[in-house]
C-alpha positions as CSV (number, residue, x, y, z in Angstrom):
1,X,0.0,0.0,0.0
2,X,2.9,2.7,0.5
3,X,4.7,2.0,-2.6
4,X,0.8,2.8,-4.6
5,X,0.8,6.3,-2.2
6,X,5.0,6.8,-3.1
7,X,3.6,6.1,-6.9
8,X,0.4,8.6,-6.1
9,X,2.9,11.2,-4.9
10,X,5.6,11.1,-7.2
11,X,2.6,11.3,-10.4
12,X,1.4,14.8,-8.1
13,X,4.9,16.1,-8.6
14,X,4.6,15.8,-12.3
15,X,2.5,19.7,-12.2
16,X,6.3,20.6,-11.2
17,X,8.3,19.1,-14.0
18,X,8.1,20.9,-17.4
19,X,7.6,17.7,-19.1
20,X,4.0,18.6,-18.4
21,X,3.9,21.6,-20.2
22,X,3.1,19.7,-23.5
23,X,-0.2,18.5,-22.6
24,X,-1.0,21.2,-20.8
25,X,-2.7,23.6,-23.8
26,X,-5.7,20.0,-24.1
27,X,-6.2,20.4,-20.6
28,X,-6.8,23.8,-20.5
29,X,-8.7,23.9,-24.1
30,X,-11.7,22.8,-21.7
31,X,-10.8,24.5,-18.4
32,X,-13.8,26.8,-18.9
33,X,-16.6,23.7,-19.0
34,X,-18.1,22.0,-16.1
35,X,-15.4,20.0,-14.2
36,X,-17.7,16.8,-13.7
37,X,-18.7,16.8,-17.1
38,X,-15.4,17.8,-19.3
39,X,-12.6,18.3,-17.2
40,X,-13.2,15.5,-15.1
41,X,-13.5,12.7,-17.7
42,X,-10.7,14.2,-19.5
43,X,-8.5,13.9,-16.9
44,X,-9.7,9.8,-16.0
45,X,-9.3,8.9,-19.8
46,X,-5.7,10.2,-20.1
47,X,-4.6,8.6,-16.9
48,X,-6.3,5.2,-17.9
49,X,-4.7,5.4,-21.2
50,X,-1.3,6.3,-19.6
51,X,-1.6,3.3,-17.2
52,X,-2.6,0.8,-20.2
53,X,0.2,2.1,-22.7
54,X,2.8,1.7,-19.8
55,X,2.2,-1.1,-18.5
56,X,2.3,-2.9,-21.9
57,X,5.4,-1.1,-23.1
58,X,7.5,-1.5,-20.2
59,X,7.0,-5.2,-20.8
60,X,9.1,-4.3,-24.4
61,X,7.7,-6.2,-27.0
62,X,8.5,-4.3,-30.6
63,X,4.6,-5.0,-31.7
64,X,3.7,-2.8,-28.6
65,X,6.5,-0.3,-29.0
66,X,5.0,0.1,-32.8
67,X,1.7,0.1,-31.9
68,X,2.3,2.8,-29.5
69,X,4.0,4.4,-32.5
70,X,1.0,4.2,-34.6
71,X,-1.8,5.0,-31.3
72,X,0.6,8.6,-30.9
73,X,0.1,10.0,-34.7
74,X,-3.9,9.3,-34.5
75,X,-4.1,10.9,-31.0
76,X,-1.6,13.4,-32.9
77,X,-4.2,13.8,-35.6
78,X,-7.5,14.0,-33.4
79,X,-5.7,16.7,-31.6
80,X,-4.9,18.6,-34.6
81,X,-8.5,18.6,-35.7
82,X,-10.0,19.5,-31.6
83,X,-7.4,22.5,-32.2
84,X,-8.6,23.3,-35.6
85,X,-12.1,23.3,-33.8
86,X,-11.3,25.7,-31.8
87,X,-9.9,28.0,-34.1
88,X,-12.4,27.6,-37.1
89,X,-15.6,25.5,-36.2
90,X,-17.0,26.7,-38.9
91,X,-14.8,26.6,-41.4
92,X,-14.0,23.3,-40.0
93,X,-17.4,21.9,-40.7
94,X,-17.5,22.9,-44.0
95,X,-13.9,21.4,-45.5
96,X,-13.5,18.3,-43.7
97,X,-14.8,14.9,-45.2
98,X,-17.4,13.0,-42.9
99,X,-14.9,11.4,-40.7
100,X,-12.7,14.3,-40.4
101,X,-15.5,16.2,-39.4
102,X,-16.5,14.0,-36.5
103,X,-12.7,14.4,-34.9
104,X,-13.4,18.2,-35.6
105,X,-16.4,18.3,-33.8
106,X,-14.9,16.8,-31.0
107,X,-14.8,19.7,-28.8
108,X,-17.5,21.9,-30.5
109,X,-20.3,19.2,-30.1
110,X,-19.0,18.4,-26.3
111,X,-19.4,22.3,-25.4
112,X,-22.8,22.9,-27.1
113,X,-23.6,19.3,-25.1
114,X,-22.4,21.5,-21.7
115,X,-24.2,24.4,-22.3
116,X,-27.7,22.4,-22.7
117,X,-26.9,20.4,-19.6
118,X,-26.5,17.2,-21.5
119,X,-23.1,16.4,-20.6
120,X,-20.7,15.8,-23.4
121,X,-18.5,13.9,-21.0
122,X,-17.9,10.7,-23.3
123,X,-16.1,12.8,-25.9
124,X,-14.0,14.6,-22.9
125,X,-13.3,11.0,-22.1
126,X,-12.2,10.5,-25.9
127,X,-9.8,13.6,-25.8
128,X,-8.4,12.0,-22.3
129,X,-7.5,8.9,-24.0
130,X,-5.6,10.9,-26.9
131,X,-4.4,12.8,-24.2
132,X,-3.1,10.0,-22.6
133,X,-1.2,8.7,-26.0
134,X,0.9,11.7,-26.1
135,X,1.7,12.0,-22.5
136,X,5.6,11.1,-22.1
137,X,6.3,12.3,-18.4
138,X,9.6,12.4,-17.2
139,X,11.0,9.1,-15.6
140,X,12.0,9.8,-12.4
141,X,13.5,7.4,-9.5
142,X,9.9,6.8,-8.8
143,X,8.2,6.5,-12.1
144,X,11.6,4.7,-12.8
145,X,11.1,2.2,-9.6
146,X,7.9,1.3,-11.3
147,X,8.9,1.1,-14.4
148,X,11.6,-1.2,-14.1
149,X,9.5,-3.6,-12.2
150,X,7.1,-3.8,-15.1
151,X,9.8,-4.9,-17.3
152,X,10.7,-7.8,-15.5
153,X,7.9,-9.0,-13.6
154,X,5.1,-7.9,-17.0
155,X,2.1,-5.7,-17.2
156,X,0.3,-7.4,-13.9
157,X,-2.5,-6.1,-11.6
158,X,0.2,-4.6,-9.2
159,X,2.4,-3.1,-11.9
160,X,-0.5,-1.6,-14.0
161,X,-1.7,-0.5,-9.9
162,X,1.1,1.3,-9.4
163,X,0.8,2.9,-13.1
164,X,-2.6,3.9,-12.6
165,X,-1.8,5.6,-9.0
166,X,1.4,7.4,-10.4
167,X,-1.6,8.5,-13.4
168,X,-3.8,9.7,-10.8
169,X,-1.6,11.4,-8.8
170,X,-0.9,13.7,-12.2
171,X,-4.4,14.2,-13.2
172,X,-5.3,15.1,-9.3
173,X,-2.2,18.1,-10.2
174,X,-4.0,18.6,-13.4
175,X,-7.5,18.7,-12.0
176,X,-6.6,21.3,-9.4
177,X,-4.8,23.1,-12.2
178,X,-7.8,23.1,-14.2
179,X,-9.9,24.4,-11.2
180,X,-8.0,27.4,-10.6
181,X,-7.8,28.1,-14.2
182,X,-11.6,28.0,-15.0
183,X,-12.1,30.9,-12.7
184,X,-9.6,32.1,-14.4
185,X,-11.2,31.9,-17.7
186,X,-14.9,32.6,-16.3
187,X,-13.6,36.0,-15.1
188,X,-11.8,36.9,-18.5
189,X,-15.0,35.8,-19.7
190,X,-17.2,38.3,-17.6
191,X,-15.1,41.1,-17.5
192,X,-13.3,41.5,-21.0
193,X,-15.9,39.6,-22.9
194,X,-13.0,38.0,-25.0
195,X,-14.4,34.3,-24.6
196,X,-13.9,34.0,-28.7
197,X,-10.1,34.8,-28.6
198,X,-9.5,32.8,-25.4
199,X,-11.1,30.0,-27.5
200,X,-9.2,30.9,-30.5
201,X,-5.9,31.3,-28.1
202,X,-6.1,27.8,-26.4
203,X,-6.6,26.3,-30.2
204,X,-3.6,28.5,-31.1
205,X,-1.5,26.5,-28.2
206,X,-3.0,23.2,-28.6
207,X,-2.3,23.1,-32.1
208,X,1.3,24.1,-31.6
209,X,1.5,21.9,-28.9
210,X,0.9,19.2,-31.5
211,X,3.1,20.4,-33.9
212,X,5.7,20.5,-30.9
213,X,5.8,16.6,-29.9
214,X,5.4,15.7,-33.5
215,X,8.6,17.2,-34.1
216,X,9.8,15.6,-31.2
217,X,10.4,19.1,-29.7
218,X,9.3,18.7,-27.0
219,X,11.2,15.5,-25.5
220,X,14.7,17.7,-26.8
221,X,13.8,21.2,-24.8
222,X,11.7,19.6,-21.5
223,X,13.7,16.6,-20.9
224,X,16.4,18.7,-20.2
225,X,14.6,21.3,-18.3
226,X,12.9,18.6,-16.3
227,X,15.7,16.5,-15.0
228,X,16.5,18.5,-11.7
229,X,12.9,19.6,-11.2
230,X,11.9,16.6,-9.2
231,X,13.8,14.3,-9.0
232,X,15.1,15.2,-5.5
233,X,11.9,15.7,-3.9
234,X,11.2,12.0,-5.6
235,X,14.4,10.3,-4.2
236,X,13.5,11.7,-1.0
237,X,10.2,10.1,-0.4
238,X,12.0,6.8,-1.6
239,X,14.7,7.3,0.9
240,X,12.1,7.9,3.8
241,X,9.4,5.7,3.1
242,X,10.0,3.4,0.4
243,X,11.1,0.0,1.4
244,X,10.5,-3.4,-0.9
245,X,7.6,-4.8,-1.6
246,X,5.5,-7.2,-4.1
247,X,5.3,-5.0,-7.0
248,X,8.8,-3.2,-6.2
249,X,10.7,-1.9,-9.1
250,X,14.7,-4.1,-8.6
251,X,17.4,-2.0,-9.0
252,X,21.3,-2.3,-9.2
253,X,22.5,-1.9,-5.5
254,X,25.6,-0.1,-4.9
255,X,24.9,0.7,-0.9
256,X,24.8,-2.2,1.2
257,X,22.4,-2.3,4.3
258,X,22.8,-2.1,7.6
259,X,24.5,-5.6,9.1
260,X,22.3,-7.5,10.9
261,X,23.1,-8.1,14.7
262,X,23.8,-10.9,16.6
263,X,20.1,-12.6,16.7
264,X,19.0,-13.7,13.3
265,X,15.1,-13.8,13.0
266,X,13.0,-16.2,10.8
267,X,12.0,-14.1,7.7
268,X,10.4,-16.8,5.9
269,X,10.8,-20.2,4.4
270,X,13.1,-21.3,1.4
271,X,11.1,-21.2,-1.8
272,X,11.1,-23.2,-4.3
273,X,13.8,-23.5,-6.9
274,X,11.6,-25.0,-9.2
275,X,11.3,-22.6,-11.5
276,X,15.0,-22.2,-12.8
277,X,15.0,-22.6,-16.8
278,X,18.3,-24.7,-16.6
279,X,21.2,-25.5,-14.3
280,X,24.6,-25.3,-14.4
281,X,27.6,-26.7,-12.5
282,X,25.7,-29.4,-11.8
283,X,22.1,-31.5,-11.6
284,X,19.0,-29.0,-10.3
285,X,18.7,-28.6,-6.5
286,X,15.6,-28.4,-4.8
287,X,14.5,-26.7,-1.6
288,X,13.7,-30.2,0.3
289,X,16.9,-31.8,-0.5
290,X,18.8,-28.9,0.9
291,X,17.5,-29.7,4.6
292,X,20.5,-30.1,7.0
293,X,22.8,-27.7,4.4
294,X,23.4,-24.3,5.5
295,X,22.7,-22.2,2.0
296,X,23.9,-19.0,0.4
297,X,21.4,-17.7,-2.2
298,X,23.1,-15.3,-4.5
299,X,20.7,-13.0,-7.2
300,X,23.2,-11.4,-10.0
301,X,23.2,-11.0,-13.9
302,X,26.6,-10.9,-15.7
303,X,26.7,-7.6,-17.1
304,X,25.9,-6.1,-13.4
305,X,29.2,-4.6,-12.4
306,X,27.7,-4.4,-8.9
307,X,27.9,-8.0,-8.8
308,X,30.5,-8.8,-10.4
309,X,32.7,-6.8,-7.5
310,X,30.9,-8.9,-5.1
311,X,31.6,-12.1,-7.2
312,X,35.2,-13.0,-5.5
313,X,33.7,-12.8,-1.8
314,X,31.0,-15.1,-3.1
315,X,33.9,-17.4,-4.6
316,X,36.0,-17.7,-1.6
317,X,32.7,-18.2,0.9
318,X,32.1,-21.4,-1.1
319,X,35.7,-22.2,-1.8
320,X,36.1,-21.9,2.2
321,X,32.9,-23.4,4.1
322,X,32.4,-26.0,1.0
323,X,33.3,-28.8,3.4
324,X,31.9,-27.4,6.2
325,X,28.2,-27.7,5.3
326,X,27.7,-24.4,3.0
327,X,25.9,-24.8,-0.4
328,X,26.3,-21.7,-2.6
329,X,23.4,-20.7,-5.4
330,X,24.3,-18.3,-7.9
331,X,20.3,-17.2,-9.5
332,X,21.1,-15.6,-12.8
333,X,18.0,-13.5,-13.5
334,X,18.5,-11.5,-16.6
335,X,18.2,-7.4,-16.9
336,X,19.0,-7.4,-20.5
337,X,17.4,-9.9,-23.4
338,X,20.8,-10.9,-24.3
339,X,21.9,-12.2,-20.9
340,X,18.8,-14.8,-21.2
341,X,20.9,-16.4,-23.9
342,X,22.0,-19.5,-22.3
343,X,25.8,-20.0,-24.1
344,X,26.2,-16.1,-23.1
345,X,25.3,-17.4,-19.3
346,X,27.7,-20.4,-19.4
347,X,31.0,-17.9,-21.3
348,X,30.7,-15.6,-18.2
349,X,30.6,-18.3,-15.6
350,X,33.7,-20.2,-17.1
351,X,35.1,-16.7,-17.5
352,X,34.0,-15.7,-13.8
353,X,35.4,-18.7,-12.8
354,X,32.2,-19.5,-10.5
355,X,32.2,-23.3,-9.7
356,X,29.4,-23.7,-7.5
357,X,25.9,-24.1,-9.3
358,X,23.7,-21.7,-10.7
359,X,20.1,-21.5,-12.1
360,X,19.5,-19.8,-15.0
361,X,16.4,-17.6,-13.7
362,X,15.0,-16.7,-17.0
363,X,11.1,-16.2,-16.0
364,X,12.0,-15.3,-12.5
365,X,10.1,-17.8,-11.2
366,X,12.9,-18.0,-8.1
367,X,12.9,-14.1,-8.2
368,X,9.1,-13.8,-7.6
369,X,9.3,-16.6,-5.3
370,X,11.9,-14.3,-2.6
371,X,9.8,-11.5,-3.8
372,X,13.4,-9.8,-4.6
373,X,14.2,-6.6,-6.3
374,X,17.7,-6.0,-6.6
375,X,21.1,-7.4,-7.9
376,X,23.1,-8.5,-6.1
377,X,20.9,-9.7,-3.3
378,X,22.4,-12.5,-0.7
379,X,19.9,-14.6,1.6
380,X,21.0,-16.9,4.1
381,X,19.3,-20.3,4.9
382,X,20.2,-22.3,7.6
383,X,20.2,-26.1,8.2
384,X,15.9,-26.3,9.0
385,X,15.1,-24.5,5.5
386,X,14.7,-21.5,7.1
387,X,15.5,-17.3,5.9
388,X,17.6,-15.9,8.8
389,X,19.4,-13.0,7.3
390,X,19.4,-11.4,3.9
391,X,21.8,-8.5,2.0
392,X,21.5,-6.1,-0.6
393,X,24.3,-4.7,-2.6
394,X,28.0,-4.1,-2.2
395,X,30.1,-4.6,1.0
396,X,30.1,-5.7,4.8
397,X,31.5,-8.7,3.8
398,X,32.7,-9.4,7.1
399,X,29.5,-9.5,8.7
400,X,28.5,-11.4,6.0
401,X,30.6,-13.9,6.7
402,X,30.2,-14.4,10.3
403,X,26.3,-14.8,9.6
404,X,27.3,-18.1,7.2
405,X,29.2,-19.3,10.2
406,X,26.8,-18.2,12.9
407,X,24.4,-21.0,10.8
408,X,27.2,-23.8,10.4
409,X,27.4,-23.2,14.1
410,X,24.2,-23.3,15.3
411,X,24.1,-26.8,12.8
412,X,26.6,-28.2,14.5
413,X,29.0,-28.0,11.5
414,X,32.8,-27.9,12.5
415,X,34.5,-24.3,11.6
416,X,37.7,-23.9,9.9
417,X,39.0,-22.0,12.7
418,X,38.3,-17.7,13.1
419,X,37.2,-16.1,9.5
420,X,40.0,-14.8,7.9
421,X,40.2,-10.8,6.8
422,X,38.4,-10.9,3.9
423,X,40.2,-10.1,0.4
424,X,37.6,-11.4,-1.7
425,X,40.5,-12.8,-3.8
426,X,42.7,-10.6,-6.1
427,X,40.6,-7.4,-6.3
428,X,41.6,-6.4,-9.7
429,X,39.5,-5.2,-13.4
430,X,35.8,-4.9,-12.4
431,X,36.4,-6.4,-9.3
432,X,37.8,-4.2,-7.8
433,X,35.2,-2.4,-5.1
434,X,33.9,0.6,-6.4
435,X,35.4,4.4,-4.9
436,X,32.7,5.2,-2.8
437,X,34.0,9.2,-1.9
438,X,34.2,9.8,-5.6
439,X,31.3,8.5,-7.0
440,X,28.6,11.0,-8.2
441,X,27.3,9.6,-11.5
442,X,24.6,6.9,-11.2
443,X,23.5,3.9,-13.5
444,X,21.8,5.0,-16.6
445,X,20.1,3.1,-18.9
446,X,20.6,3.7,-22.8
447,X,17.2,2.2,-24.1
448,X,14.1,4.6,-24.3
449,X,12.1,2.9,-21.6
450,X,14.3,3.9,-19.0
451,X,16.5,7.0,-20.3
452,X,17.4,9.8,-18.2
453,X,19.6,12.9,-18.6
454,X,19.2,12.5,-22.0
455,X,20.9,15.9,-24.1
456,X,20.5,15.4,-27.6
457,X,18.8,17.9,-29.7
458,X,15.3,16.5,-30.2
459,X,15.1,14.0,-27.8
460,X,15.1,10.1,-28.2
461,X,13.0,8.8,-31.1
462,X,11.6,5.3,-29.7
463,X,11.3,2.7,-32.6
464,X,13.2,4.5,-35.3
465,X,15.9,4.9,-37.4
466,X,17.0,8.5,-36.7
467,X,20.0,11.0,-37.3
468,X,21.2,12.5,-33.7
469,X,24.0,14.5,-32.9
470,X,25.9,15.6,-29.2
471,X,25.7,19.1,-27.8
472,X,28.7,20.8,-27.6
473,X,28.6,21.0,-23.8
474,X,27.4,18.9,-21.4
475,X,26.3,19.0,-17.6
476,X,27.5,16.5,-15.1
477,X,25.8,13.1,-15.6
478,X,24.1,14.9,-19.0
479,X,25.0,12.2,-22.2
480,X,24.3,12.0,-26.1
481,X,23.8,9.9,-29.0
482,X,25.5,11.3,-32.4
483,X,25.1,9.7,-35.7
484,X,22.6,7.2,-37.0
485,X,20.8,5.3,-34.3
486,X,17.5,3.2,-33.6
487,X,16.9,3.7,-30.0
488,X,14.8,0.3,-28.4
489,X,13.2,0.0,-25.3
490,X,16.5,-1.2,-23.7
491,X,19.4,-0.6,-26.1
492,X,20.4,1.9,-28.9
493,X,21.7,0.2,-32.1
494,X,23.7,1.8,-34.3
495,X,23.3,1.7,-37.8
496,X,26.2,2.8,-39.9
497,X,29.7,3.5,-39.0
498,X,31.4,7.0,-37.3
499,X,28.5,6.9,-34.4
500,X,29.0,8.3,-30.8
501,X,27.9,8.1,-27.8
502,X,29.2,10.8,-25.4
503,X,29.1,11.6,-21.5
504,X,29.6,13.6,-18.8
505,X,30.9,11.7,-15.7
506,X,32.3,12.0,-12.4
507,X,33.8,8.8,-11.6
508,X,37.2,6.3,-11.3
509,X,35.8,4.3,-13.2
510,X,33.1,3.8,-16.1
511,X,31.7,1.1,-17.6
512,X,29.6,0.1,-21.1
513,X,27.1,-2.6,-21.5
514,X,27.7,-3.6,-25.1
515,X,27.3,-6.2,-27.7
516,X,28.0,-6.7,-31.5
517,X,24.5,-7.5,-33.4
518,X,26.8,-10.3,-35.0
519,X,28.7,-11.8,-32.7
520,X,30.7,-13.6,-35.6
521,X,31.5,-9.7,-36.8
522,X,33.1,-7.9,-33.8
523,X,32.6,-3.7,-33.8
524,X,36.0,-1.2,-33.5
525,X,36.0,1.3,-31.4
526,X,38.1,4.4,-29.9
527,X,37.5,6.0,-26.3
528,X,38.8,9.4,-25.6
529,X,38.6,11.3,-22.2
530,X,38.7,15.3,-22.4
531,X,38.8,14.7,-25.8
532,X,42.6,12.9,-26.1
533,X,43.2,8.9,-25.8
534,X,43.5,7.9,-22.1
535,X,46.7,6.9,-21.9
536,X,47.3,6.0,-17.8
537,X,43.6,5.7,-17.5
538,X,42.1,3.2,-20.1
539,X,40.0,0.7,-18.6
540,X,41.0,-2.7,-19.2
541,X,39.6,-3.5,-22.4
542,X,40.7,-0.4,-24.2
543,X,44.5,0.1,-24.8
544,X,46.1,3.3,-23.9
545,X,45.6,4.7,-27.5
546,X,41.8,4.0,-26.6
547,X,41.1,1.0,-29.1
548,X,39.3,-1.3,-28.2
549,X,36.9,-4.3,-29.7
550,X,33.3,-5.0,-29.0
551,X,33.4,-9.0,-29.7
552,X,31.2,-10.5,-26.7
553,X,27.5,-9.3,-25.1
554,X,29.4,-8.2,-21.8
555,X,30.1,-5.1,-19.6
556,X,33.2,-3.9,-20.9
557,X,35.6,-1.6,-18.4
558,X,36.5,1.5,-20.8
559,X,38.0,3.7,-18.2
560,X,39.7,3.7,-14.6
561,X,41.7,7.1,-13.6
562,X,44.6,6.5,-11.4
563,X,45.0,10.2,-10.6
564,X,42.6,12.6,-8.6
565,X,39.4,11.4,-9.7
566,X,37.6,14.7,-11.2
567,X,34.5,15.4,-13.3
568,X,35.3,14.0,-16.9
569,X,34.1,14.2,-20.5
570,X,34.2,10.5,-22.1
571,X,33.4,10.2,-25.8
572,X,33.0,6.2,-27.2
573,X,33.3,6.3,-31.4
574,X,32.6,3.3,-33.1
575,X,34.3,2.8,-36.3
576,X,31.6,-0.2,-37.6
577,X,28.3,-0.3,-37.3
578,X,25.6,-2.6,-35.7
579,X,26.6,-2.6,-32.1
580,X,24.2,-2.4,-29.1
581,X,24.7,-0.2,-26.2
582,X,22.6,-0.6,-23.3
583,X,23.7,0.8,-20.0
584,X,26.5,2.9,-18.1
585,X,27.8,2.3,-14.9
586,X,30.3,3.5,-12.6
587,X,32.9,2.6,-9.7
């Protein structure tokens, strides 16, 4: 129930964010009509149709992606003809065919409907529902929370819930918006007597408000505007009152929790493991023939450089207490559609050199069945089947550790003596833990359904081929596409040689989710920082010249500075085409 008043309240904050603005001349178009009749209807049709597109395109099929595509230019065209109404009812009436007409009509017949006291609230509902179509609000951690947990767990009840709430919570801004501004109007109205040019004015805006996210305007200018508008004020509701629940959004944890003291409660029973797609390392395990094992349960995806730094503490823990009664579980749940690919999953735990076994999670049935919502995410099981402990994120490894050998204990397992300082291995590559006091730039997805701090002219163009091109200065954490690419709901593909992808970091080190389209035809590339090769502080797959080769679907490590870590420009060119960028992340 909090997370639907969290997704309530973060949709009310939307009235701050310019990424409002576009929709705003609809709204108003009918800000002078009966609330409960026109503006009320309005409103509940665009949040329903917000909720429904949402929900199905966070689940990122292409045929819904497409189909979105095609619902925008229709709501784009009904629009075009309710401004046209406004402007010109009568000319409007005249020119347009049949069909046309009706869409033109839209917002005359509704108003003559008002004025008789008839209603006209089924074609304010209509309008909503267009509204709705072109509505892109800015994806903040909240909207993001939800949004991510669409994608993996699909468009259910809760997802589509917490949809509708975040919808609701924008109309309720809108509606009170509206309010105010039909007194507004009413008193033009009354005391100018200029109700035909306020008509003719609100056409004027709606129609080029149209014009504006047509153009694709609109996503360019506000997205840019918008980004430190809210997004505070959203973060800090999550920090105070958020904490996981069915329906959760999972994230990438970089902050570990608190350690857990020296009593260990029961938080549940071990679910099943039924549900894995395939094993590896080994025959599947089951929860029933784990009884009398002590058992480490680890969530994490191989292109997660969160995880992967906790990887080697995760090695030596089963390397360690293997004799001693500890079975280790690596769950591989996928983020990205590449990492479900089952040869990909076996490479990177060869590569990983991760011996113990691991269940390819690919419908996260095991996920669902913790009710988990981050990588990496450790529980602990003890000898009865039972949840005593769990961990989210990076670090105290240490306290990690004593909790496995509090359980061996209280089993009545022997001990190999007092745990050790823990190395985690050699800490070296991705592995290496991640520099905390310099870190200031956060994960950020490259594919359309999760995109932030986006700065190329124009915005993203979801589902087509398109020409963009960098700005020639960016803000911290700001980045860029530049050249030809085809942005997806989770990647951005390139399509012809000489494309960039630029960014403004402050960091040691950053990191590139990548993969060839081919994998048979690897991709070239060249990393500059500041504009010049990186010389000392080339990650380690580019050299110091800052070449490099995109041959495997992996998280590749493009730059570590050795020297005072500072606020950076990085600048990725690709000298083939067809590779797929996903995400940045940072240590």
């Amino acid at each position: 129930m909090l997370l639907f008043v969290l997704a309530y309240l973060g949709g009310v904050l939307t009235l701050l964010s310019p990424c409002i603005l576009p929709v705003l001349p609809f709204v108003f178009a009918r800000a002078d009509r009966p609330f409960l009749r026109s503006g009320l209807p309005l409103l509940l049709g665009m949040a329903l149709m917000f909720a429904v597109v949402a929900s199905l395109a966070a689940v990122g099929s292409h045929w819904v992606v497409q189909a979105n595509q095609v619902g925008r230019w229709i709501a784009l065209v009904v629009m075009a003809l309710f401004a046209l109404a406004l402007l010109w009812p009568a000319l409007a009436d005249r020119l347009l065919s049949p069909l046309q007409r009706l869409g033109a009509r839209l917002g005359t017949v509704a108003d003559s409907a008002a004025d008789a006291g008839r209603g006209g609230v089924m074609t304010s509902l209509l309008l909503g529902v267009a509204t709705g179509l072109l509505w892109a609000p800015c994806a903040g951690p909240i909207l993001g929370l939800i949004l991510t947990g669409a994608a993996l767990q699909g468009a259910n009840a809760g997802t589509s819930g917490l949809l509708l709430a975040y919808a609701l919570g924008a109309a309720t801004a809108l509606g009170l918006a509206v309010w105010v501004g039909g007194r507004v109007f009413a008193a033009l109205k009354r005391r100018l007597g200029t109700s035909e040019w306020i008509r003719r004015g609100l056409g004027a805006a709606a129609l080029l408000a149209v014009v504006a996210i047509a153009m694709g305007w609109d996503t360019g200018l506000l997205t840019r505007a918008s980004t430190p508008s809210t997004t505070r004020l959203e973060q800090g509701l999550l920090d105070r009152w958020h904490t996981p629940a069915s329906g959760a959004g999972p994230a990438m944890m970089m902050a570990a929790d608190p350690g857990a003291g020296a009593a260990l409660p029961v938080e549940g029973a071990l679910p099943s493991l039924a549900g894995a797609t395939a094993w590896l390392n080994g025959p599947p395990l089951e929860a029933a023939t784990l009884r009398g094992k002590v058992v480490l349960v680890d969530f994490w995806t191989y292109s997660c450089i969160n995880c992967l730094r906790t990887l080697p503490y995760v090695r030596q823990w089963a390397g360690r207490y293997r004799d001693h009664g500890l079975v280790v579980i690596g769950v591989h749940a996928p983020e990205f559609a590449f990492e479900r690919d089952r040869d990909n999953v076996e490479r990177a735990v060869k590569e990983l050199g991760i011996t113990y076994p691991v269940a390819i999670d690919n419908d996260y049935a095991i996920w669902r069945g913790f009710d988990n919502h981050y990588w990496p995410a450790h529980y602990f099981i003890d000898a009865q089947g039972r949840i005593r402990a769990h961990h989210f994120g990076e670090g105290d490894y240490a306290n990690s550790e004593q909790i496995i050998r509090q359980l061996l204990r209280e089993a009545g397992n022997p001990l190999p003596g007092e745990a050790p300082t823990m190395m985690g291995g050699a800490q070296e590559g991705v592995a290496l833990q991640a520099d905390m006091d310099n870190l200031r730039s956060p994960e950020t997805y490259i594919g359309h359904a999760r995109a932030e701090h986006f700065a190329s002219p124009g915005g993203q163009k979801p589902g087509q081929v398109a020409d963009y091109r960098a700005p020639t200065s960016l803000q911290l954490n700001q980045w860029a596409l530049a050249g030809r690419w085809k942005v997806e709901g989770e990647d951005a593909q390139l399509q012809q040689r000489g494309g960039r992808i630029v960014f403004r970091f402050h960091a040691r080190d950053l990191h590139l989710v990548l993969a060839p389209r081919d994998p048979a035809h690897p991709v070239r590339f060249r990393v500059r920082i500041d504009g010049k090769a990186p010389g000392a502080d080339a990650g380690g797959d580019v050299s110091a010249s800052g070449e490099g080769v995109v041959d495997e679907n992996r998280l590749y490590q493009l730059i570590r500075q050795h020297g005072d870590v500072q606020e950076r420009s990085f600048e990725i060119e690709f000298q083939d085409p067809d590779v797929r960028a996903y995400a940045f992340t940072f240590g």
